[in-house]
NULOVO-193877 format. One record per residue (C-alpha): x, y, z; residue in one letter. Coordinates in steps of 0.25 Angstrom, whole numbers, padded with zeros to 4 digits, always signed. Layout:
N
XYZA...
***
This chain:
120
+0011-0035+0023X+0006-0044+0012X+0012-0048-0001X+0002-0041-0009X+0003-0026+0000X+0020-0028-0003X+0017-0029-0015X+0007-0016-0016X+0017-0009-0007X+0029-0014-0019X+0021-0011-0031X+0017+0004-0024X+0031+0007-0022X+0036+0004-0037X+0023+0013-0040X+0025+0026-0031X+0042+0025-0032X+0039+0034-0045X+0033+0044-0036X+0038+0043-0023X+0053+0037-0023X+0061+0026-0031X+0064+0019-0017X+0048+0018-0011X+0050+0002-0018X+0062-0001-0009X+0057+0006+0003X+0044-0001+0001X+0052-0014+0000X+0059-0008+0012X+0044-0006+0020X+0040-0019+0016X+0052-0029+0021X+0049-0020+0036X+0036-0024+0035X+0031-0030+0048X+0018-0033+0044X+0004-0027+0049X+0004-0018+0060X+0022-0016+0058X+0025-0002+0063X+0033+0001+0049X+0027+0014+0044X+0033+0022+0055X+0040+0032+0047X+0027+0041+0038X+0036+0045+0027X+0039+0031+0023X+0034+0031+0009X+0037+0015+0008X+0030+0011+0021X+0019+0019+0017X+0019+0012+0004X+0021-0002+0012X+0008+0003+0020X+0000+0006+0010X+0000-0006+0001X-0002-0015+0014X-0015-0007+0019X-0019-0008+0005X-0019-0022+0002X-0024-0025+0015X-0036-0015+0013X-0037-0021-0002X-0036-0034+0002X-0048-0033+0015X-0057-0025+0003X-0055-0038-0005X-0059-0048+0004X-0071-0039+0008X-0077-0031-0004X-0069-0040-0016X-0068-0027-0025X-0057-0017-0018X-0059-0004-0025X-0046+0005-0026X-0053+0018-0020X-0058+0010-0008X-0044+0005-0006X-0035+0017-0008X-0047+0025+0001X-0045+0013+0012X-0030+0015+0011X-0028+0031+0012X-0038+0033+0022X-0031+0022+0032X-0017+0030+0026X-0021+0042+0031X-0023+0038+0045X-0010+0031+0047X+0000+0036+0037X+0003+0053+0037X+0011+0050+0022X+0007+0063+0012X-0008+0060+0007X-0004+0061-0006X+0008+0053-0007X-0001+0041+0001X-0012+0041-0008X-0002+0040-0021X+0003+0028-0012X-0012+0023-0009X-0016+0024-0023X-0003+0015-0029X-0004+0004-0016X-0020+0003-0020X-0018+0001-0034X-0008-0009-0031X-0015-0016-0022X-0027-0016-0032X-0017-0020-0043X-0013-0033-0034X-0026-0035-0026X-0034-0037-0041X-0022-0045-0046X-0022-0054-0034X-0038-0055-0034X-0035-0060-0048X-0027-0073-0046X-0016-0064-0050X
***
């Protein structure tokens, strides 16, 4: 996972602990020192709001980052569409609930993406 989807996967958490639990920030921490890297067997257990998160954020900024070296302009809407519709076929979490978490992670990874395309 890159340094840029930790930090998506970080940022979500702080974001969506509000909403879904003071500890998804540790348990994300927790999901991302198991990290393997592409392809790791992690995500296992589907109630795993922290690996979900993990997952999420390092799809996203995989999908943002091939958008941006092909097209240059990375709309959100074709990001968040790209990201649930490969999230519906490998992750059963409530659709509700994923999308909330797709929607944080894309405008994270918007957030970052523009910052770093920006010499920031």
């Amino acid at each position: 996972m890159t340094a840029q989807a930790s930090a998506v996967a970080r940022a979500a958490a702080e974001r969506l602990a509000p909403e879904l639990g003071d500890g998804l920030p540790f348990d994300v921490e927790t999901a991302l020192a198991a990290d393997h890297g592409p392809g790791a067997q992690r995500y296992l257990d589907p109630i795993s709001l922290a690996g979900l998160v993990v997952a999420v954020a390092s799809f996203a900024w995989t999908v943002y980052r091939d958008l941006r070296a092909t097209s240059g302009e990375v709309a959100p809407d074709v990001l968040a569409r790209t990201v649930r519709v490969e999230l519906r076929a490998t992750h059963n979490a409530d659709p509700a609930l994923r999308d909330r978490i797709v929607e944080v992670v894309v405008e994270e990874v918007t957030r970052r993406g523009d910052e770093a395309g920006n010499g920031a």
